[in-house]
N, C-alpha and C positions, 0 to 999 in steps of 0.2 A: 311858410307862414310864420306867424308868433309875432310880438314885441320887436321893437328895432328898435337899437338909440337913437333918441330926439323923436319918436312919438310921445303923443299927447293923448292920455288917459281921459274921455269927457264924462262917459258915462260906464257903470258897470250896472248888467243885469236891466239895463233902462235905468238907473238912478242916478243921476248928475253926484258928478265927483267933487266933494266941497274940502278935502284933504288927504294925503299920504295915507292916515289914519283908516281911515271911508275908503280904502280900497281892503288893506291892509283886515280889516271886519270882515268884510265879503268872504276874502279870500278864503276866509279858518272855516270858512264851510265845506262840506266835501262834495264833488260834484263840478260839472261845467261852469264856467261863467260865459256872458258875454260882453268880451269888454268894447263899446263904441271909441275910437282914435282916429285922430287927426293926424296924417302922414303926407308933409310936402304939396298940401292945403286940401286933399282930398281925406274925405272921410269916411270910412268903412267900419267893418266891425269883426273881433276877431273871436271866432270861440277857442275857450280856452280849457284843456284838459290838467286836472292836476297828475302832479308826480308822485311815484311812492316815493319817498325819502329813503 
């Protein structure tokens, strides 16, 4: 699972992705997200654990 390069980020948590930024906000939360992506025309949705740094 996770991110692949050349997916397409549309929506995080259900909220349409309107920039870099708008994901980038989400993200500084702690906790799961769920991010919906466009991959090789199909679309799913990916949950996403943070890391500890």
């Amino acid at each position: 699972g996770g991110l692949k390069a050349g997916d397409i980020v549309t929506h995080v948590n259900g909220e349409p992705v309107v920039s870099a930024s708008n994901i980038y906000k989400v993200l500084e939360n702690p906790g799961a997200v769920i991010l919906t992506v466009i991959r090789e025309s199909q679309v799913f949705q990916l949950r996403v654990e943070p890391e500890d740094a």
